[in-house]
PDB file of N, CA, C and O in Angstrom:
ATOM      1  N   UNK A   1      29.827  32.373  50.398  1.00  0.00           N
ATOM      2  CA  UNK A   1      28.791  33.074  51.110  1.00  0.00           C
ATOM      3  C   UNK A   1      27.640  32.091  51.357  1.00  0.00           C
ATOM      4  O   UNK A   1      27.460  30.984  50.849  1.00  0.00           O
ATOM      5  N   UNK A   2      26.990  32.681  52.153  1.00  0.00           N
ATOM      6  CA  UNK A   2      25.871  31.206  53.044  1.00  0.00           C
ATOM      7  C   UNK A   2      24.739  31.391  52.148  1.00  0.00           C
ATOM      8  O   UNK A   2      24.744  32.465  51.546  1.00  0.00           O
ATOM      9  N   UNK A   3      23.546  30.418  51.863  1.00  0.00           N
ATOM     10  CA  UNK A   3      22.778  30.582  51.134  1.00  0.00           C
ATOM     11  C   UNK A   3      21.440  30.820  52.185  1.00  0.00           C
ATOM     12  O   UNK A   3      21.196  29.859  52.914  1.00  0.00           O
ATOM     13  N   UNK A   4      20.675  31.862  52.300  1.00  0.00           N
ATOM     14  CA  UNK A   4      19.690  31.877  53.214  1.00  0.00           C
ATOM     15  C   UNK A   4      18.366  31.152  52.360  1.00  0.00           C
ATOM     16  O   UNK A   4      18.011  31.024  51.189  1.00  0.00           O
ATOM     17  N   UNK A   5      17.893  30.780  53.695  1.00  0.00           N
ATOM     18  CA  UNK A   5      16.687  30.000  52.930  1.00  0.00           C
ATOM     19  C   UNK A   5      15.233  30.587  54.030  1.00  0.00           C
ATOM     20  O   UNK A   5      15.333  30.884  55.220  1.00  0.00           O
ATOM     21  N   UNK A   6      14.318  30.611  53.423  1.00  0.00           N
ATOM     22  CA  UNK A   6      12.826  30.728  54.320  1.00  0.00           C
ATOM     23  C   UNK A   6      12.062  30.092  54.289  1.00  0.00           C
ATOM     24  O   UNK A   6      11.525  30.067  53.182  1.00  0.00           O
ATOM     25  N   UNK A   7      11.555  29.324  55.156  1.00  0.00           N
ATOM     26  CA  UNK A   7       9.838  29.037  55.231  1.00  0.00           C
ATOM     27  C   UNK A   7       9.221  30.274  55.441  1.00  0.00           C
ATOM     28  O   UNK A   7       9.490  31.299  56.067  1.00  0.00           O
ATOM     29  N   UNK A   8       7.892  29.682  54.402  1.00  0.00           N
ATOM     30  CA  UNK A   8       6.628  30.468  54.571  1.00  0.00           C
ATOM     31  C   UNK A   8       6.033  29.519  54.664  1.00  0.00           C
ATOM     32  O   UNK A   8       6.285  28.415  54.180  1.00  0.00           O
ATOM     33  N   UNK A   9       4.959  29.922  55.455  1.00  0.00           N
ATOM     34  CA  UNK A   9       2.883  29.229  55.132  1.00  0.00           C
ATOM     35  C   UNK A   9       2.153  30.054  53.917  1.00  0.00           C
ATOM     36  O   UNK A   9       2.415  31.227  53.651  1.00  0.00           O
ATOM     37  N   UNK A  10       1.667  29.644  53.566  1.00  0.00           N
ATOM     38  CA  UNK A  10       0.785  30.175  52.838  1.00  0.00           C
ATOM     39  C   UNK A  10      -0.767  30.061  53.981  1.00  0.00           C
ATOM     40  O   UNK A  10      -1.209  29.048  54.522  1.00  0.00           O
ATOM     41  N   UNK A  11      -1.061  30.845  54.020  1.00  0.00           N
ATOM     42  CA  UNK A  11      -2.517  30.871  54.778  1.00  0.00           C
ATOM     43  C   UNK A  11      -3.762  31.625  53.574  1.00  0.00           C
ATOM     44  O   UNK A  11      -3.788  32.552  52.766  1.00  0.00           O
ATOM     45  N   UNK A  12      -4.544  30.709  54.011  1.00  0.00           N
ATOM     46  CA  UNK A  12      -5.930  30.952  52.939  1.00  0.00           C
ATOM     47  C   UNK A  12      -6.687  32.016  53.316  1.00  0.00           C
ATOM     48  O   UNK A  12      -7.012  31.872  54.495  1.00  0.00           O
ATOM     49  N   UNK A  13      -7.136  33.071  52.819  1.00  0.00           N
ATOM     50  CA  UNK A  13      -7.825  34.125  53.486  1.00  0.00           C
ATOM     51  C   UNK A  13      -8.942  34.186  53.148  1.00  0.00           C
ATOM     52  O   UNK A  13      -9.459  35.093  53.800  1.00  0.00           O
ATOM     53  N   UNK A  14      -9.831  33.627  52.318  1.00  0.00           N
ATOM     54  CA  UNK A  14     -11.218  33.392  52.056  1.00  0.00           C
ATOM     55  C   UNK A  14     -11.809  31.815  51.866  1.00  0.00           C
ATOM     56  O   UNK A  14     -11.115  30.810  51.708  1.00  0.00           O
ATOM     57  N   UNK A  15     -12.962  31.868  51.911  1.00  0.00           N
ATOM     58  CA  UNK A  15     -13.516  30.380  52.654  1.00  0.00           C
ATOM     59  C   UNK A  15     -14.804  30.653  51.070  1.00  0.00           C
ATOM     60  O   UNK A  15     -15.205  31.757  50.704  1.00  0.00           O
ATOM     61  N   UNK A  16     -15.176  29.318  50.437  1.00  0.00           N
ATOM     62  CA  UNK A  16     -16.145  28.956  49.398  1.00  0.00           C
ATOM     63  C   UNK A  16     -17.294  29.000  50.704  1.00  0.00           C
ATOM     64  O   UNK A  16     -17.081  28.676  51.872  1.00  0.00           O
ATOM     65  N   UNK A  17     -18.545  29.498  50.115  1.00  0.00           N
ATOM     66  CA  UNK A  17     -18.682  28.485  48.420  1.00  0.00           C
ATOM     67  C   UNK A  17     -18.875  29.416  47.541  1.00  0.00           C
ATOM     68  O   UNK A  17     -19.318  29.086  46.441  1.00  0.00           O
ATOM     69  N   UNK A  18     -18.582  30.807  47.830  1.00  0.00           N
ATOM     70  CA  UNK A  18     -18.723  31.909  47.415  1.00  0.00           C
ATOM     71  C   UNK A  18     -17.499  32.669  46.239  1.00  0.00           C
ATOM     72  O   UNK A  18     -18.003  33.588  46.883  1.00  0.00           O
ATOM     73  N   UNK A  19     -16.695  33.077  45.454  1.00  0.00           N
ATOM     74  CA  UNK A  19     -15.603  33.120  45.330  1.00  0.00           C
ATOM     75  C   UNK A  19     -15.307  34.744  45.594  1.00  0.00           C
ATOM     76  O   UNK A  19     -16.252  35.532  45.548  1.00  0.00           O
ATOM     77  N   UNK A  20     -13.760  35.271  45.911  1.00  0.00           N
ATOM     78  CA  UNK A  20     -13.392  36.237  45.986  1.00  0.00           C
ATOM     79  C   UNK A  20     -11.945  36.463  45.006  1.00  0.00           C
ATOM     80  O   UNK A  20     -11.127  35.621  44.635  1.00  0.00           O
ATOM     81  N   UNK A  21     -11.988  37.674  44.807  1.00  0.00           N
ATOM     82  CA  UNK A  21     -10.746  38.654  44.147  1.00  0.00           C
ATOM     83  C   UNK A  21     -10.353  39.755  45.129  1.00  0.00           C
ATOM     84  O   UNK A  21     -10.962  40.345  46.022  1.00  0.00           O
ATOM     85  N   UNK A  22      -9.025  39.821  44.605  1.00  0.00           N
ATOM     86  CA  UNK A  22      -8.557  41.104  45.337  1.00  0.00           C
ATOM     87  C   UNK A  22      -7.003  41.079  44.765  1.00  0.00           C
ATOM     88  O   UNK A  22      -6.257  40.195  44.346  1.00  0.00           O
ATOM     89  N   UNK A  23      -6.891  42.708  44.994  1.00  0.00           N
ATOM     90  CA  UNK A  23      -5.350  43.068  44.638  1.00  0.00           C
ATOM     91  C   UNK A  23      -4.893  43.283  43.066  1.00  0.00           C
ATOM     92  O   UNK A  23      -5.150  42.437  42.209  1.00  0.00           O
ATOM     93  N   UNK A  24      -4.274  44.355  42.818  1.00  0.00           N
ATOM     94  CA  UNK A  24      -3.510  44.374  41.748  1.00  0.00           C
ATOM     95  C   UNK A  24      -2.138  44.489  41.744  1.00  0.00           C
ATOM     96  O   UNK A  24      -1.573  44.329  42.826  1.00  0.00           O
ATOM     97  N   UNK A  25      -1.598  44.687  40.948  1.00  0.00           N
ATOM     98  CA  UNK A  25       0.338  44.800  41.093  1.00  0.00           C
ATOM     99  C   UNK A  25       0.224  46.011  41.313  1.00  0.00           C
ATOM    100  O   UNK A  25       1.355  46.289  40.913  1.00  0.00           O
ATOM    101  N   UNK A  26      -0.329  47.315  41.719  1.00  0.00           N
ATOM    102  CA  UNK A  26       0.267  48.824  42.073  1.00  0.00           C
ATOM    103  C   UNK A  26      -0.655  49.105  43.433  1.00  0.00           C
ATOM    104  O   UNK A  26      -0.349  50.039  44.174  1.00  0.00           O
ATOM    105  N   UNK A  27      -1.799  48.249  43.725  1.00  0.00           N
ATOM    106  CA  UNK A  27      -2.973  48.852  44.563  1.00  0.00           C
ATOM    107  C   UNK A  27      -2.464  48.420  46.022  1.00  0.00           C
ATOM    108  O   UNK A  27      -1.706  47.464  46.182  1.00  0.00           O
ATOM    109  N   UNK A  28      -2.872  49.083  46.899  1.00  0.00           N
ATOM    110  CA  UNK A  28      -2.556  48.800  47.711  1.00  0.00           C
ATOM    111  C   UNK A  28      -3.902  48.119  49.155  1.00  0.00           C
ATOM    112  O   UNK A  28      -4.454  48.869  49.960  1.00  0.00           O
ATOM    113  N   UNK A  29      -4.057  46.983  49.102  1.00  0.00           N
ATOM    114  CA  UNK A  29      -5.252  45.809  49.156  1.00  0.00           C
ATOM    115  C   UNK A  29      -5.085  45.992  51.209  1.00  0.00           C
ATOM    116  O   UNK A  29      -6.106  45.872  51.886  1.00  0.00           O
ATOM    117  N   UNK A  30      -3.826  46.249  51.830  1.00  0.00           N
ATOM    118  CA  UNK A  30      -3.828  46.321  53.187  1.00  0.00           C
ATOM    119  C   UNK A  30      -4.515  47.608  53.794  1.00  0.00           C
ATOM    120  O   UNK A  30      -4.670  48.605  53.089  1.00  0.00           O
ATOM    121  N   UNK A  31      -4.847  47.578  54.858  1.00  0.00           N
ATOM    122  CA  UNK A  31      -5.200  48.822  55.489  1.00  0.00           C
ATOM    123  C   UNK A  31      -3.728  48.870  56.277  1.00  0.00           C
ATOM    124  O   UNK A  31      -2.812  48.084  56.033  1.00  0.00           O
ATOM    125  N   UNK A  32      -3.676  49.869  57.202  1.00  0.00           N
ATOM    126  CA  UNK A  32      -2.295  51.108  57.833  1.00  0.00           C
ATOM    127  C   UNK A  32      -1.498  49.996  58.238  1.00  0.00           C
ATOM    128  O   UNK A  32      -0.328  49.779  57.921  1.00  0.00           O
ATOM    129  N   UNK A  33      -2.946  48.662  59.665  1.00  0.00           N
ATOM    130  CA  UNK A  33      -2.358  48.431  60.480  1.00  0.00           C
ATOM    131  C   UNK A  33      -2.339  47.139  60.183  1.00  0.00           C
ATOM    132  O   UNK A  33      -2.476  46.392  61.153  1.00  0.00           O
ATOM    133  N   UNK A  34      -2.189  46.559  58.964  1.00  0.00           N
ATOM    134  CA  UNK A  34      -2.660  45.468  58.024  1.00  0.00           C
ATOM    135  C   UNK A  34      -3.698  44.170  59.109  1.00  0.00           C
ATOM    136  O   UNK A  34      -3.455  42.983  59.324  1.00  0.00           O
ATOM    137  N   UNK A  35      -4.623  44.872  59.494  1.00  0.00           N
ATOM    138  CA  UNK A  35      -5.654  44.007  59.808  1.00  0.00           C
ATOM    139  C   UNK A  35      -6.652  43.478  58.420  1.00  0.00           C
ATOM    140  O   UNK A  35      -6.959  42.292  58.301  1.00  0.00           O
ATOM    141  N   UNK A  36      -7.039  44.412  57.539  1.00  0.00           N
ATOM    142  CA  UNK A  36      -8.108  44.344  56.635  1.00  0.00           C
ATOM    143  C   UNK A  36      -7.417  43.950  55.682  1.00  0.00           C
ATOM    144  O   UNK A  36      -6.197  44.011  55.529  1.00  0.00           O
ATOM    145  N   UNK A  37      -8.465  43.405  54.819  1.00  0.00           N
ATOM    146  CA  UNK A  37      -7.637  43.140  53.103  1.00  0.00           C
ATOM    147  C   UNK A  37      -9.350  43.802  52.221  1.00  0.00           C
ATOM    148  O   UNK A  37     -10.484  43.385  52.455  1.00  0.00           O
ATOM    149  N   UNK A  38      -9.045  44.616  51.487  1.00  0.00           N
ATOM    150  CA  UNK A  38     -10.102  44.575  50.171  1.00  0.00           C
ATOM    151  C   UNK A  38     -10.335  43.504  49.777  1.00  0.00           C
ATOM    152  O   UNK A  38      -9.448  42.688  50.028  1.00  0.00           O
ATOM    153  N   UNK A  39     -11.379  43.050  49.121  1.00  0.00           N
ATOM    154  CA  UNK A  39     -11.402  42.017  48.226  1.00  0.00           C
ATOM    155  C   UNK A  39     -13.009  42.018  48.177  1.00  0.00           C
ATOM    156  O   UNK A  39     -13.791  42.436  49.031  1.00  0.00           O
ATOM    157  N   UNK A  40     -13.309  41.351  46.766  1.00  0.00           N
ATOM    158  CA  UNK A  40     -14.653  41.480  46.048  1.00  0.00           C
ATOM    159  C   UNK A  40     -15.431  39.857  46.240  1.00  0.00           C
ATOM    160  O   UNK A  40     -14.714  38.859  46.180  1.00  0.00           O
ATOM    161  N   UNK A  41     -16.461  39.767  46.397  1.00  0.00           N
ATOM    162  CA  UNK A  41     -16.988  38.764  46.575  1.00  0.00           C
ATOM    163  C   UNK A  41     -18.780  38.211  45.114  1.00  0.00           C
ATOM    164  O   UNK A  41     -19.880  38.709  44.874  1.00  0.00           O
ATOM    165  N   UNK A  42     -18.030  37.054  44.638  1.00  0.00           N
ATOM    166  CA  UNK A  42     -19.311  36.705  43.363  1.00  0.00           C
ATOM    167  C   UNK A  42     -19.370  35.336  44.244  1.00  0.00           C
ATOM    168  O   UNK A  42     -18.896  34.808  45.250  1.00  0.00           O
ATOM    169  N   UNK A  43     -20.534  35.066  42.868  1.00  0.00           N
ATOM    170  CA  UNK A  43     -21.192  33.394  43.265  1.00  0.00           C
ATOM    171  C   UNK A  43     -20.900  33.050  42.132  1.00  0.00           C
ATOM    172  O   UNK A  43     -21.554  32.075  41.765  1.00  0.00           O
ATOM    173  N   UNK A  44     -19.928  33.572  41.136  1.00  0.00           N
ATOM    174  CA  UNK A  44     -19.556  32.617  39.893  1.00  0.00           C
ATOM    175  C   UNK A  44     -18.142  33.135  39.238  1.00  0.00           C
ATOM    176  O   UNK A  44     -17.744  34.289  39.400  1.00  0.00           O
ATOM    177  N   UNK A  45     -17.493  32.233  38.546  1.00  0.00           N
ATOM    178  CA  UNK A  45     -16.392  31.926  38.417  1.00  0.00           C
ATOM    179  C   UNK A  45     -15.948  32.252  36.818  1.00  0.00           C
ATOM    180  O   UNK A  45     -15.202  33.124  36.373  1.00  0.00           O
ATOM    181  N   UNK A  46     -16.782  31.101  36.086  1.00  0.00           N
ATOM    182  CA  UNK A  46     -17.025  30.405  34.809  1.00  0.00           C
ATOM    183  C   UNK A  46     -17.404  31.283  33.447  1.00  0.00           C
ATOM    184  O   UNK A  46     -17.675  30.821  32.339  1.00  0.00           O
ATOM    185  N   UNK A  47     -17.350  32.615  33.826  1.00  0.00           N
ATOM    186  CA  UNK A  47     -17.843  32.956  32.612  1.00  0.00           C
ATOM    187  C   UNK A  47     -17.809  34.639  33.108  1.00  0.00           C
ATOM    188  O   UNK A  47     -17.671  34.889  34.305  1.00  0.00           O
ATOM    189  N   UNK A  48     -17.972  35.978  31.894  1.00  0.00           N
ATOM    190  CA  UNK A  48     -17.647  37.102  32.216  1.00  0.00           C
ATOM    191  C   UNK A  48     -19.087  37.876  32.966  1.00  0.00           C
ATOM    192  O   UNK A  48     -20.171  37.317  32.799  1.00  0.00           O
ATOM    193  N   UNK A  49     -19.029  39.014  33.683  1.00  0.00           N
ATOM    194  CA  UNK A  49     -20.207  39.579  33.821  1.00  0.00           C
ATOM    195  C   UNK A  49     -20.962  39.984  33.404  1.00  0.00           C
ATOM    196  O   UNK A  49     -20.591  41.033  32.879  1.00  0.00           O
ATOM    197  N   UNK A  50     -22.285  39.761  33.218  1.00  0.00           N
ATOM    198  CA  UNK A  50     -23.121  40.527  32.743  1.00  0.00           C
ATOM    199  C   UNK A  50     -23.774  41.684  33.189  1.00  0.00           C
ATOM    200  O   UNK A  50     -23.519  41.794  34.389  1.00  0.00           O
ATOM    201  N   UNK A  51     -24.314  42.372  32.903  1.00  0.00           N
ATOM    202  CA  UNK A  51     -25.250  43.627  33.357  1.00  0.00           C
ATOM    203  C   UNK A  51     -26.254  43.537  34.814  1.00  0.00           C
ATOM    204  O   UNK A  51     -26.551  44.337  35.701  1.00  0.00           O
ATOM    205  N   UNK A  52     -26.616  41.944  34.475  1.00  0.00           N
ATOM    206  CA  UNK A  52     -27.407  41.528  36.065  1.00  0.00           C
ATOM    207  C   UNK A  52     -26.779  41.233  37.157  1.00  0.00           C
ATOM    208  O   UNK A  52     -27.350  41.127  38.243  1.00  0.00           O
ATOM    209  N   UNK A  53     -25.267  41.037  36.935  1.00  0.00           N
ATOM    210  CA  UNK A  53     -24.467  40.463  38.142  1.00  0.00           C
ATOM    211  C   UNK A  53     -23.923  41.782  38.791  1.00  0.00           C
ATOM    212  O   UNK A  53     -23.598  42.824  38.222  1.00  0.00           O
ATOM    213  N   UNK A  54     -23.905  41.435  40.300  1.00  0.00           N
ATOM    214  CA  UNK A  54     -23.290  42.566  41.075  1.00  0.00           C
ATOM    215  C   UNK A  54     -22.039  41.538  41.857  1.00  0.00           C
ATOM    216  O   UNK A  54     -21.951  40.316  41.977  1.00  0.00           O
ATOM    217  N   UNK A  55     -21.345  42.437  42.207  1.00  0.00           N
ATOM    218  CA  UNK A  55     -20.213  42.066  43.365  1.00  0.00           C
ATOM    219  C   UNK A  55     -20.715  42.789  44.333  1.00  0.00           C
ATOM    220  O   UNK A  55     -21.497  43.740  44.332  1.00  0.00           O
ATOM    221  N   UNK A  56     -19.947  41.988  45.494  1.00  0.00           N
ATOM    222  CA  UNK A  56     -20.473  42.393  47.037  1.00  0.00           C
ATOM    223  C   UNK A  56     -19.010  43.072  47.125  1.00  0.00           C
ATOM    224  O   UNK A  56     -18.164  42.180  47.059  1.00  0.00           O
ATOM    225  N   UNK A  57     -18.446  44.316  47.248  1.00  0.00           N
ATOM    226  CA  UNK A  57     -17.378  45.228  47.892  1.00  0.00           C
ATOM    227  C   UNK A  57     -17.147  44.922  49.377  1.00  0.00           C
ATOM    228  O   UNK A  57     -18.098  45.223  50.100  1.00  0.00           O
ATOM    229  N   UNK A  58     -15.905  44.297  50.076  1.00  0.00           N
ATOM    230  CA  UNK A  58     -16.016  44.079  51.658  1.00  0.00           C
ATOM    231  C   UNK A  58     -14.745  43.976  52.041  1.00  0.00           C
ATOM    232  O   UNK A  58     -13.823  43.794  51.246  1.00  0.00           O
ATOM    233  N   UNK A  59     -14.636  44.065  53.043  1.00  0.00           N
ATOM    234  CA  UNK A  59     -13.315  43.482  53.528  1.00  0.00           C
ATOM    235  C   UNK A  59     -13.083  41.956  54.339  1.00  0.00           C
ATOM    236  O   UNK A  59     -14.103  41.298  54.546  1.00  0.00           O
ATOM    237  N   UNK A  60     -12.076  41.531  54.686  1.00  0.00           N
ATOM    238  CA  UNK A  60     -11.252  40.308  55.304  1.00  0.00           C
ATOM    239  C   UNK A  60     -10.813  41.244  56.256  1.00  0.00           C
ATOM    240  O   UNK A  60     -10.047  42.197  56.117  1.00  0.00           O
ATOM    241  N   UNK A  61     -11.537  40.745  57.445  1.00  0.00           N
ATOM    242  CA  UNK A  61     -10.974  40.787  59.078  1.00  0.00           C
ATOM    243  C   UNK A  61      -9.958  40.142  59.345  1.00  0.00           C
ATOM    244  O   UNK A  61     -10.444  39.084  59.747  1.00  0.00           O
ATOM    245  N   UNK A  62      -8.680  40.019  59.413  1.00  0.00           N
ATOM    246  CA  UNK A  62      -7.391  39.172  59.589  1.00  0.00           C
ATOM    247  C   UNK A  62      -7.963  38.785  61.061  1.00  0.00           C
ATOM    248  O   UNK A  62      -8.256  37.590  61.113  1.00  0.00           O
ATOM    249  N   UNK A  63      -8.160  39.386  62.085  1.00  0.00           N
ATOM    250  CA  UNK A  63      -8.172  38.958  63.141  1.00  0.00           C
ATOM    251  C   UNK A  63      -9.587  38.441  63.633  1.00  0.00           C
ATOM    252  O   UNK A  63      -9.895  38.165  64.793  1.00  0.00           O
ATOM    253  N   UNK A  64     -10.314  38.376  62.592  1.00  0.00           N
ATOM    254  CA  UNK A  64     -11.666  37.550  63.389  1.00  0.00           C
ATOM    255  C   UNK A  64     -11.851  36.546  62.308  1.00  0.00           C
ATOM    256  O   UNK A  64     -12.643  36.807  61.402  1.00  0.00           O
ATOM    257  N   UNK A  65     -11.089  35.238  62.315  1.00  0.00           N
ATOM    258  CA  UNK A  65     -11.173  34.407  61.254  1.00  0.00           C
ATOM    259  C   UNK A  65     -11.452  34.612  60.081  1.00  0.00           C
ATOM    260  O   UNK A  65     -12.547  34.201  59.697  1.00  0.00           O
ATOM    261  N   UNK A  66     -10.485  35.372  59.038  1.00  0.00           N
ATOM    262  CA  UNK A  66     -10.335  35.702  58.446  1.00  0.00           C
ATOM    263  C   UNK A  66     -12.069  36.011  57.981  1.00  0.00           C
ATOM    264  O   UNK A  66     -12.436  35.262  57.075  1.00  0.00           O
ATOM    265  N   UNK A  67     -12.819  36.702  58.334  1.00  0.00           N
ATOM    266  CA  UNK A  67     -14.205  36.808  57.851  1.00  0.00           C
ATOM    267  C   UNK A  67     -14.764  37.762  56.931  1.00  0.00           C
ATOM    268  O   UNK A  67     -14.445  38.912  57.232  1.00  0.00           O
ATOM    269  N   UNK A  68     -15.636  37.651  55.706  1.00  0.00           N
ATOM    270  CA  UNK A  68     -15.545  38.849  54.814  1.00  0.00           C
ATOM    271  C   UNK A  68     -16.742  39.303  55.212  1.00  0.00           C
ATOM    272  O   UNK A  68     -17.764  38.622  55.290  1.00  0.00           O
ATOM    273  N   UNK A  69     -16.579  41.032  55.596  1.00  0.00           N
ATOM    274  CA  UNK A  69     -17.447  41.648  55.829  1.00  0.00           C
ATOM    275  C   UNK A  69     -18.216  42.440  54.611  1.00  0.00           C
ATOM    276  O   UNK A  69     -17.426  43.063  53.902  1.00  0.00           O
ATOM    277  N   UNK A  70     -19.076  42.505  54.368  1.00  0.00           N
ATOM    278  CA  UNK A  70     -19.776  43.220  53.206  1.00  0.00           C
ATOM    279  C   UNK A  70     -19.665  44.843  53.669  1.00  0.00           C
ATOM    280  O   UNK A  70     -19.870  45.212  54.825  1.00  0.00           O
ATOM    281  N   UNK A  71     -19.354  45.621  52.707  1.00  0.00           N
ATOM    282  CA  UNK A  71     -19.605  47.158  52.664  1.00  0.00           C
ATOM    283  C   UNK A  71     -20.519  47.542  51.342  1.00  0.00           C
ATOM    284  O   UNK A  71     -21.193  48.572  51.380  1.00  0.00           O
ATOM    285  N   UNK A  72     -20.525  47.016  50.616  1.00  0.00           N
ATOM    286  CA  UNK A  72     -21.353  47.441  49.549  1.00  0.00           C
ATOM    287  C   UNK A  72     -21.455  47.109  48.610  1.00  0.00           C
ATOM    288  O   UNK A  72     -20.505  46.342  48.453  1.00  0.00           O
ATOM    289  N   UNK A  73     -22.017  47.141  47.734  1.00  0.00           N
ATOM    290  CA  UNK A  73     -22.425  46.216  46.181  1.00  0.00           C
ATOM    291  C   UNK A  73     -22.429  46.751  45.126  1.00  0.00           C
ATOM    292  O   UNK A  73     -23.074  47.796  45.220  1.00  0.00           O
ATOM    293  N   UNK A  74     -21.956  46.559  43.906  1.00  0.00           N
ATOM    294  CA  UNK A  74     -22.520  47.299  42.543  1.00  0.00           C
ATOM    295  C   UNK A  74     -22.554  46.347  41.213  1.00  0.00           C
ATOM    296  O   UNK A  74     -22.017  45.245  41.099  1.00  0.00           O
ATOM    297  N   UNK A  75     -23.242  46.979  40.339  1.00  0.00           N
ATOM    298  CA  UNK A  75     -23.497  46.131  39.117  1.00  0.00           C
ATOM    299  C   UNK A  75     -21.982  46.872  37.898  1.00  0.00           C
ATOM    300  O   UNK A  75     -21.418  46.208  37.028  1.00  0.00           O
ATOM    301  N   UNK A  76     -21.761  47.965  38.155  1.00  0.00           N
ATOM    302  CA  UNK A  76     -20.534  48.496  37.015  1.00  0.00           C
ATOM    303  C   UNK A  76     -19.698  47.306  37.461  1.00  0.00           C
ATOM    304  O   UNK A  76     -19.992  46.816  38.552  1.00  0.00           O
ATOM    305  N   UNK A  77     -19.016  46.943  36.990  1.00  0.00           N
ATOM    306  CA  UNK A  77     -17.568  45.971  37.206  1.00  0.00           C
ATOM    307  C   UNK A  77     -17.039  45.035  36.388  1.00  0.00           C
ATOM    308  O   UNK A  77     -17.714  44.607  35.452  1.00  0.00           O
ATOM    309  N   UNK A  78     -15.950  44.650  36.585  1.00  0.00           N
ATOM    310  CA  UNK A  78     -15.578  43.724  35.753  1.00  0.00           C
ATOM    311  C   UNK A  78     -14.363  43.125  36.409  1.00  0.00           C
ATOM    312  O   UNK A  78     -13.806  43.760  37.305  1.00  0.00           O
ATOM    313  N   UNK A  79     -13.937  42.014  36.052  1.00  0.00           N
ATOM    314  CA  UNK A  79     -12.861  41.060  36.910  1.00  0.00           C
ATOM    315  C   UNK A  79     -11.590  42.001  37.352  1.00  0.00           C
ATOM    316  O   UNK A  79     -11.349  42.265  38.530  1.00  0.00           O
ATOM    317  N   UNK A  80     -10.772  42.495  36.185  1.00  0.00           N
ATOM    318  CA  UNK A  80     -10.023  43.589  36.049  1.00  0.00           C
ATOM    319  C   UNK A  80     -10.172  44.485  36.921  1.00  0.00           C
ATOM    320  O   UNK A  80      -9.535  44.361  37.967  1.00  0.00           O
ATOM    321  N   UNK A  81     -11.147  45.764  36.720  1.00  0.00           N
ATOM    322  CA  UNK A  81     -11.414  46.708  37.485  1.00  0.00           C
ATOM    323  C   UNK A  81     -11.670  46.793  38.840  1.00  0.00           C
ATOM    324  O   UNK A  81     -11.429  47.737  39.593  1.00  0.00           O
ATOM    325  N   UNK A  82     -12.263  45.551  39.128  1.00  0.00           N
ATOM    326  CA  UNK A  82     -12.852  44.726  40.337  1.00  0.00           C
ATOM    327  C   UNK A  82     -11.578  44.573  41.226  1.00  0.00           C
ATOM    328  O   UNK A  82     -11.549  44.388  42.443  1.00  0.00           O
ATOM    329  N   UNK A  83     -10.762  44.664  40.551  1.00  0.00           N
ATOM    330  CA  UNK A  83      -9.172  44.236  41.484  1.00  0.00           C
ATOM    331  C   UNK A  83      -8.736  45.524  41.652  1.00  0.00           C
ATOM    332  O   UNK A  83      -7.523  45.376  41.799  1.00  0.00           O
ATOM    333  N   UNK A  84      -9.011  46.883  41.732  1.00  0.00           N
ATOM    334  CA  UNK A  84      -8.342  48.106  41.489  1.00  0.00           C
ATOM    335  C   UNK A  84      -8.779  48.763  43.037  1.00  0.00           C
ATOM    336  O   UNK A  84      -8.462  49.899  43.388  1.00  0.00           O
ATOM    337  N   UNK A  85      -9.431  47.968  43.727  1.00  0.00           N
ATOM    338  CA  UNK A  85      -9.731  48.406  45.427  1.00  0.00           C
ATOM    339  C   UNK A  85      -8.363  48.840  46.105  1.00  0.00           C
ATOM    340  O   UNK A  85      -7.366  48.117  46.093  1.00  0.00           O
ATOM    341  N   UNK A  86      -8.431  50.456  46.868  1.00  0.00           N
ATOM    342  CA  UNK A  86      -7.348  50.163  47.241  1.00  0.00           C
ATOM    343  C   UNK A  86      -7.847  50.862  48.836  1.00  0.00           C
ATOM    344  O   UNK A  86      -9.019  50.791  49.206  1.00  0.00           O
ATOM    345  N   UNK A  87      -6.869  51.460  49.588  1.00  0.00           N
ATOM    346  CA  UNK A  87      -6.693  51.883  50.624  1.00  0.00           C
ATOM    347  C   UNK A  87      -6.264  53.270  50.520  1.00  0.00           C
ATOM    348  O   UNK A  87      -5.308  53.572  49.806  1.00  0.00           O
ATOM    349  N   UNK A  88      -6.860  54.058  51.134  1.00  0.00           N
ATOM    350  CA  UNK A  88      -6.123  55.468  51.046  1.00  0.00           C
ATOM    351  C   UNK A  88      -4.679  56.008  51.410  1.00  0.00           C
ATOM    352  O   UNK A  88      -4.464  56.471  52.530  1.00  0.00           O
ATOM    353  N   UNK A  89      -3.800  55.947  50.546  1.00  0.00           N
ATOM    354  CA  UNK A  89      -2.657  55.832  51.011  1.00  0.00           C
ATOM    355  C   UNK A  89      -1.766  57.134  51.339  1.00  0.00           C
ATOM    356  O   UNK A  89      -0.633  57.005  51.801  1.00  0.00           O
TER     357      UNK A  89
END
């Protein structure tokens, strides 16, 4: 039997100097018409959150260079939970 093989690209969907998260193994991170992606946006990496740090809540425009739009912000969060964005499915 033949062995199939694939290329993929990997394409980058967020741009520094900012960092982003997104996605868990059950959530579902696409919108219907998979233009959008969820994903959370910090200015740090290196260490856990504190009480003063907020994330910016937004989406990734697939079709307008991949660009993250802000929808909203909060201080509850944490790296974990922070990944639990989903789409109404």
């Amino acid at each position: 039997m033949p062995r199939l093989t694939y290329r993929l690209e990997a394409v980058p969907v967020t741009k520094g100097p900012k960092h982003h998260f997104f996605g868990y193994y059950d959530k579902l991170l696409w919108d219907e018409d998979d233009r959008y992606i969820l994903a959370n946006e910090v200015d740090f990496m290196d260490r856990p959150p504190s009480g003063h740090d907020k994330v910016t809540i937004g989406i990734i425009d697939t079709q307008n260079n991949f660009s993250f739009e802000p929808i909203s912000e909060s201080s509850a969060w944490c790296w974990q939970q922070g990944n639990m964005l989903q789409f109404k499915q």
